[in-house]
C-alpha positions as CSV (number, residue, x, y, z in Angstrom):
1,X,-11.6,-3.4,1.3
2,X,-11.9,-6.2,-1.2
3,X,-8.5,-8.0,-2.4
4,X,-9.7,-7.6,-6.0
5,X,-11.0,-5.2,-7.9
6,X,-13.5,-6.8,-10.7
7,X,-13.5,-5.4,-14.3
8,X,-17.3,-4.9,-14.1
9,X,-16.1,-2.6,-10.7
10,X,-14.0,-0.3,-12.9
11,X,-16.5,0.0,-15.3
12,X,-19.3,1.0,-13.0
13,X,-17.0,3.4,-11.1
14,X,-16.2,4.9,-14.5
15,X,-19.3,5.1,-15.8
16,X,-20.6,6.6,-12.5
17,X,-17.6,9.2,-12.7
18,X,-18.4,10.3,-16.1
19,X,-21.6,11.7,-14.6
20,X,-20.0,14.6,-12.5
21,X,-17.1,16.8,-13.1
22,X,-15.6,17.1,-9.9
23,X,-14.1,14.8,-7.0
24,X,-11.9,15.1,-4.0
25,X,-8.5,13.2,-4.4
26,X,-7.1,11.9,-0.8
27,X,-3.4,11.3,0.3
28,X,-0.9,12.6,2.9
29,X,1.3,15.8,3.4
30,X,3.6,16.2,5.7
31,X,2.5,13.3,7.6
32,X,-1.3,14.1,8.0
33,X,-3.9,13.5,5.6
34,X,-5.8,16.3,3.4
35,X,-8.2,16.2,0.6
36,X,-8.5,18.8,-2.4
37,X,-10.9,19.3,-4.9
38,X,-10.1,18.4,-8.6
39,X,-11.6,18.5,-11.7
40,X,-11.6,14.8,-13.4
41,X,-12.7,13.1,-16.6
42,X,-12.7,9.7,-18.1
43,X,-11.0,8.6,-21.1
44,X,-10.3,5.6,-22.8
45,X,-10.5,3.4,-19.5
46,X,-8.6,6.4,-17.5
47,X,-8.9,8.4,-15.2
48,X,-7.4,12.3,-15.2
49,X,-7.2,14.9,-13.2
50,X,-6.6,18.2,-13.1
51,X,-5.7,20.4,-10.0
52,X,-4.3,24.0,-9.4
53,X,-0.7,23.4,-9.4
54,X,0.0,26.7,-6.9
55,X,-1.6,25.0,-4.4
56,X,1.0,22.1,-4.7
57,X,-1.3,19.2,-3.7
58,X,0.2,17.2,-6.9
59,X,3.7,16.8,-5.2
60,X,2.2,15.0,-2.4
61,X,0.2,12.9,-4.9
62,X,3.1,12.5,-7.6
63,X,4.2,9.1,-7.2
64,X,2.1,8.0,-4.3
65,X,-1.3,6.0,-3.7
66,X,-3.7,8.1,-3.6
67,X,-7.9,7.8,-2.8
68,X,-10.3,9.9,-5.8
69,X,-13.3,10.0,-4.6
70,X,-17.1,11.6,-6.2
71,X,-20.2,11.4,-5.9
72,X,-23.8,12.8,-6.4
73,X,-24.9,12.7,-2.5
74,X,-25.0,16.7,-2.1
75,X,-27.6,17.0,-5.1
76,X,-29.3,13.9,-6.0
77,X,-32.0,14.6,-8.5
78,X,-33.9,12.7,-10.4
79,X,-32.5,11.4,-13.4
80,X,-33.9,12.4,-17.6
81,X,-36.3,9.4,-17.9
82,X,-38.5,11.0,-14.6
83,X,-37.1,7.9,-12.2
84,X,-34.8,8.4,-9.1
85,X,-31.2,8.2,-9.7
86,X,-30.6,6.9,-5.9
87,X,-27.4,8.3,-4.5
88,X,-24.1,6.6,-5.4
89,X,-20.2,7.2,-4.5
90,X,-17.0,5.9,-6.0
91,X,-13.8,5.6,-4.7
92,X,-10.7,4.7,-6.9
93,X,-7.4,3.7,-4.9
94,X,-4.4,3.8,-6.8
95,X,-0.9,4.6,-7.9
96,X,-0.8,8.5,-9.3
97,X,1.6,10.2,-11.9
98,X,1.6,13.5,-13.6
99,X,0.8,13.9,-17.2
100,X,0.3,15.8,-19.9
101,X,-3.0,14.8,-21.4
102,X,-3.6,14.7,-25.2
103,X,-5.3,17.2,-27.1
104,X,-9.0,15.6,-27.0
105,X,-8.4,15.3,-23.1
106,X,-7.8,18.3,-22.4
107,X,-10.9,19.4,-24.7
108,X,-12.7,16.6,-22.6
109,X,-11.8,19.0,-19.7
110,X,-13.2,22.0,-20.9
111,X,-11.7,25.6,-20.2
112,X,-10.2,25.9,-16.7
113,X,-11.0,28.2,-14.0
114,X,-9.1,32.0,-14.2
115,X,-8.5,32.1,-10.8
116,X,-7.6,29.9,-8.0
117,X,-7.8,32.0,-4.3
118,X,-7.2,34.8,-6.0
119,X,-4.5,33.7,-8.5
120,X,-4.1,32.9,-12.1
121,X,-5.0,29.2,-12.3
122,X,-2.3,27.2,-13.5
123,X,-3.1,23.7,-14.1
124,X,-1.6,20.4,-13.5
125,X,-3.3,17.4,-14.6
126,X,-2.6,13.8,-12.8
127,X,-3.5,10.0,-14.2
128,X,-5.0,7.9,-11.1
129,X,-4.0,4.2,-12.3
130,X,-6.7,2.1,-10.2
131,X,-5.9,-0.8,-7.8
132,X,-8.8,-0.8,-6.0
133,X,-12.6,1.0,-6.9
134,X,-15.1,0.7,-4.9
135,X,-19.3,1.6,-5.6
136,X,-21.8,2.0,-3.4
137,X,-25.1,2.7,-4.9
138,X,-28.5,3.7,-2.7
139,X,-31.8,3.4,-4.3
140,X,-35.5,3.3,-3.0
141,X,-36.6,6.5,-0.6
142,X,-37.0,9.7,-1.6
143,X,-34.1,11.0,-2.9
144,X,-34.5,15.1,-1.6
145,X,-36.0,15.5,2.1
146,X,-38.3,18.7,2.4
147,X,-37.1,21.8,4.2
148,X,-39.2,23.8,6.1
């Protein structure tokens, strides 16, 4: 991993995360790793997220480092202008508090789900405050292989 993130890093990884609404954020419980799905957005240079809060991921993540991770590798497509997008992931490493986000974040959000595993969906939202993002960008090839 590289000693120093670059500004020009962030912004990439930012941009890159504004183009998907969901990641995985990474860290341990209970001694072993896990990784849960979360809804994120970027504002104003930050990055939020927002997680079921019965689940109780955040109190593992509260406080600790923790990895964010997305991506478009499960449906790369070709991008508006007609050209290929290539496949690209982001990973932010970094400190992680909880938060209550402003009014225009949470309309940033959008509405939240109803139900999480069969329960009202509660929400708890999380800032990610970056050490470390790294972007790895594939281009060239076809980005869809045929099925039979």
């Amino acid at each position: 991993m590289p000693s120093q993130t670059q500004p020009q890093d962030i912004e990439r990884g930012f941009e890159l995360l504004a183009r998907v609404n969901y990641g995985r954020v990474a860290t341990s419980m209970r001694a072993l790793p896990f990784l849960a799905a979360a809804r994120h957005i970027v504002a104003d240079g930050r990055l939020l997220l927002r997680l079921h809060r019965g689940y109780g991921y955040h109190l593992a993540c509260v406080g600790g480092v923790v990895a964010y991770g997305a991506d478009n590798l499960a449906d790369p497509a070709p991008n508006a202008a007609g050209g290929d997008e290539g496949q690209w992931s982001v990973q932010c490493v970094g400190t992680c508090e909880q938060v209550e986000p402003a009014t225009t974040e949470l309309e940033l959000f959008g509405p939240a789900p109803h139900f999480a595993d069969g329960e009202l969906f509660d929400p708890v939202y999380l800032r990610v405050h970056p050490q470390f993002v790294t972007v790895h960008e594939l281009r060239g090839g076809s980005a869809r292989t045929p099925r039979p």
